[in-house]
C-alpha positions in Angstrom: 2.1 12.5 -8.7 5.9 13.9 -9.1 8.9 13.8 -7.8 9.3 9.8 -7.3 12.2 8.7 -5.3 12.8 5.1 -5.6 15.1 2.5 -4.4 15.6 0.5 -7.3 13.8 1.8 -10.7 14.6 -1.6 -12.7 12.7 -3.4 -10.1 9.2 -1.3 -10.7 6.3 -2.7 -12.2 7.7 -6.3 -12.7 3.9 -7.7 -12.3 0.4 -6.8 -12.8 -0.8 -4.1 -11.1 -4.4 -3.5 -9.4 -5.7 -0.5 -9.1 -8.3 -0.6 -6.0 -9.6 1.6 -3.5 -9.2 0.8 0.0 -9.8 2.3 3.5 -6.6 2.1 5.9 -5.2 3.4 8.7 -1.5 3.8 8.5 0.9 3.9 11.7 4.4 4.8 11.2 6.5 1.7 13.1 9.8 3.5 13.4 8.7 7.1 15.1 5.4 6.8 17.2 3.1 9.9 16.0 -0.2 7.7 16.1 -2.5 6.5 13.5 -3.6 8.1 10.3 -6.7 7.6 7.7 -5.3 6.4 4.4 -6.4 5.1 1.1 -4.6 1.7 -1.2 -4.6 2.7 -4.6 -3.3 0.1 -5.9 -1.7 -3.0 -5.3 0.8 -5.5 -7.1 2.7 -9.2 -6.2 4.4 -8.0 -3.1 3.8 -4.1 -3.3 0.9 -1.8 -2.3 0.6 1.9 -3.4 -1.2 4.1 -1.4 -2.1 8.1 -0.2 -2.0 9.6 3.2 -1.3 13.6 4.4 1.8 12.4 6.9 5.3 12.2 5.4 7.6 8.9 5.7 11.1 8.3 4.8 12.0 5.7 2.7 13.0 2.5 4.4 10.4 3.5 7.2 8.3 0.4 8.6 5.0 1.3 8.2 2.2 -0.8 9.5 -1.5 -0.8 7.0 -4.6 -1.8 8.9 -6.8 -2.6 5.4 -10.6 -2.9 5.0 -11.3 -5.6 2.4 -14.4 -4.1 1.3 -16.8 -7.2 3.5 -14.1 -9.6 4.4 -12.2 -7.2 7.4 -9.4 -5.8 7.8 -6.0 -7.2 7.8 -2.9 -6.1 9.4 0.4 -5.7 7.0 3.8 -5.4 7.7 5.9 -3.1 5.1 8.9 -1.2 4.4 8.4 1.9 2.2 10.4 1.5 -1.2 9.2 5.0 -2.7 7.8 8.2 -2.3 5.4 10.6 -4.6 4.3 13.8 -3.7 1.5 15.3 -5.6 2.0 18.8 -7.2 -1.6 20.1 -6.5 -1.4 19.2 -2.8 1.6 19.4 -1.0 0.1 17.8 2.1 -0.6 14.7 0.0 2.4 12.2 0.1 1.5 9.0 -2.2 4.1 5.8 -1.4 5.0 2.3 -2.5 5.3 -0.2 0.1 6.8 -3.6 0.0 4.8 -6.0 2.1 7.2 -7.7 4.7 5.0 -10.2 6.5 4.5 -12.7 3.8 3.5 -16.5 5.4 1.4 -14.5 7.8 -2.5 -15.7 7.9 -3.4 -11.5 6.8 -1.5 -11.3 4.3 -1.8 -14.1 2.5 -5.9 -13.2 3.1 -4.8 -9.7 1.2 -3.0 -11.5 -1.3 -6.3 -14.1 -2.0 -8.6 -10.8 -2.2 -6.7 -9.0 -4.9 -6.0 -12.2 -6.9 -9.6 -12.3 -7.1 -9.9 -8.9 -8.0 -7.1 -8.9 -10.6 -7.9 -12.3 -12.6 -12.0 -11.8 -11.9 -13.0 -8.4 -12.3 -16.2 -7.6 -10.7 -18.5 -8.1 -13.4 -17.2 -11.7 -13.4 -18.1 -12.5 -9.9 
């Protein structure tokens, strides 16, 4: 992906990121145009990365419905912090989210599933 536009470069990539793969469905919280499939792709203390063919401004609310693989989904809160498109497919927009509903019962059951994932890779568990 090129053409990154980011709110605040220094803060990127202050903790250890997980790269995952995880169904969504992304709505768009400030402009109703309905739902849309998307993908996580990874996922760090506070921030999710993912891909979906609808374009967002940053600052947008964006609500991600998440499958956690056989655990359900959970509902998230964010605010979209940057923006990626990807040269070989223009109708591909990749974005960073910040998660905004912290304290909330789904996404502390997010947080608890990547922890897992992140400190006990697969082959551990």
């Amino acid at each position: 992906y090129i053409n990154r536009k980011e709110c605040n470069m220094d803060e990127r990539r202050t903790s250890k990121r997980l790269n995952i793969n995880l169904p969504a469905i992304f709505k768009n919280l400030d402009v109703d145009n309905g739902e849309e499939k998307s993908t996580v792709v990874n996922v760090s203390y506070g921030g999710i990365g993912f891909i979906v063919d609808v374009k967002v401004d940053v600052g947008q609310h964006v609500e991600l419905d998440v499958q956690l693989e056989d655990e359900g989904v959970v509902c998230l809160q964010t605010v979209v912090v940057w923006i990626s498109t990807d040269e070989d497919n223009a109708q591909e927009f990749a974005y960073g989210v910040r998660i905004l509903n912290f304290g909330c019962d789904d996404a502390e059951r997010f947080i608890r599933f990547c922890d897992l994932r992140l400190y006990n890779p697969p082959a551990q568990y």
